[in-house]
C-alpha positions in Angstrom: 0.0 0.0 0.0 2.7 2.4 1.1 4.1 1.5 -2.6 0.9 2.2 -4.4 0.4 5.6 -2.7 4.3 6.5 -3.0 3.6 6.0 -6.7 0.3 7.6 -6.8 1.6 10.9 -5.4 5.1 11.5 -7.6 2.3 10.9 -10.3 0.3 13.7 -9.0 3.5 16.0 -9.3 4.1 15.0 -12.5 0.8 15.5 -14.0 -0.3 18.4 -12.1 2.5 21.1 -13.5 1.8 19.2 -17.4 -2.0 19.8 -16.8 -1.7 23.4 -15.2 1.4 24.6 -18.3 -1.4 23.1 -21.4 -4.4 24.5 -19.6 -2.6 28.1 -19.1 -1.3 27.4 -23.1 -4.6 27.2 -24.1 -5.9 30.3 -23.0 -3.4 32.1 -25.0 -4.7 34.7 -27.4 -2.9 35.7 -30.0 -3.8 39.5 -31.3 -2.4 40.8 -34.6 -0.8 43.9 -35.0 -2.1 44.9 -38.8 -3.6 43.1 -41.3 -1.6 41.6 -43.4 -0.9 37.8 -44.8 2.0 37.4 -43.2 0.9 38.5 -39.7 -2.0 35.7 -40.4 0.0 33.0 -41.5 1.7 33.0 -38.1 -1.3 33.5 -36.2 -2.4 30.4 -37.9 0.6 28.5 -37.6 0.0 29.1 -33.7 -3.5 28.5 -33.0 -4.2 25.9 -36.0 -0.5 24.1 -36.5 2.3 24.5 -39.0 0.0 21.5 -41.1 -3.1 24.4 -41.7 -0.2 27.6 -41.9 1.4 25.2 -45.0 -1.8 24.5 -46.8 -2.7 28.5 -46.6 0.9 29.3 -47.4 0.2 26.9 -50.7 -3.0 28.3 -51.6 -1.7 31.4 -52.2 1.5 30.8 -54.2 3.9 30.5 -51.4 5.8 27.8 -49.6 7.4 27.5 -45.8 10.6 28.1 -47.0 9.9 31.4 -48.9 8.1 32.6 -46.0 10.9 32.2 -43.7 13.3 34.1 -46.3 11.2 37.3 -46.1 9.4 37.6 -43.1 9.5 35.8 -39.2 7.0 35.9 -36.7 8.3 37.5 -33.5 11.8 36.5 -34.2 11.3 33.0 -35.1 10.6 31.3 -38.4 7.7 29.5 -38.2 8.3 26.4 -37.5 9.9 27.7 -34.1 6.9 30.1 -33.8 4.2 26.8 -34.6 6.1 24.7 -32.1 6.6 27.4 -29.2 3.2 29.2 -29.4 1.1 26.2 -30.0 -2.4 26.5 -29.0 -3.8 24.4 -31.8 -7.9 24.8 -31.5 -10.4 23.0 -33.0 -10.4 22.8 -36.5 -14.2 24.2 -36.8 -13.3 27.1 -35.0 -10.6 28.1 -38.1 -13.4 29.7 -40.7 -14.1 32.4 -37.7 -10.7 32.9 -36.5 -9.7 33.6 -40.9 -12.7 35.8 -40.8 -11.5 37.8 -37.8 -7.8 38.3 -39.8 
């Protein structure tokens, strides 16, 4: 018994610090500063994943890699800025967020 609870709590101070850092990542809101596509495609690549930022990159002519040449988003490419600033929401949620940039 002394076993299972010895187990049971280091669990609850490994999960507890996990579950409080995605909750308070979640809650994250990410506010542009103009307009534009680039501002966007980061916003995206935060909130939606680098998967959704790639396929809008693509449907306007562009690529990852040209994106990164010209333009970062807060001092990281993008794929730093996707992985850092991660808040991926739901993907039904993506039509309002596109409307709102």
């Amino acid at each position: 018994m002394k076993t299972f609870f010895s187990a049971l709590a280091t669990l609850s101070l490994l999960v507890a610090p996990t579950a409080l850092a995605n909750n308070a990542k979640s809650q994250i809101e990410f506010q542009s500063t103009d307009n534009s596509f680039e501002t966007s495609v980061c916003i995206i690549a935060a909130e939606f994943g680098l998967g959704t930022a790639y396929d809008v990159l693509r449907q306007n002519g562009s690529s990852v890699a040209k994106f990164n040449r010209k333009f970062d988003c807060n001092g990281m490419d993008l794929r730093t800025f996707a992985r850092r600033m991660g808040n991926h929401i739901e993907d039904d949620q993506m039509e309002t967020a596109l409307a709102k940039n």
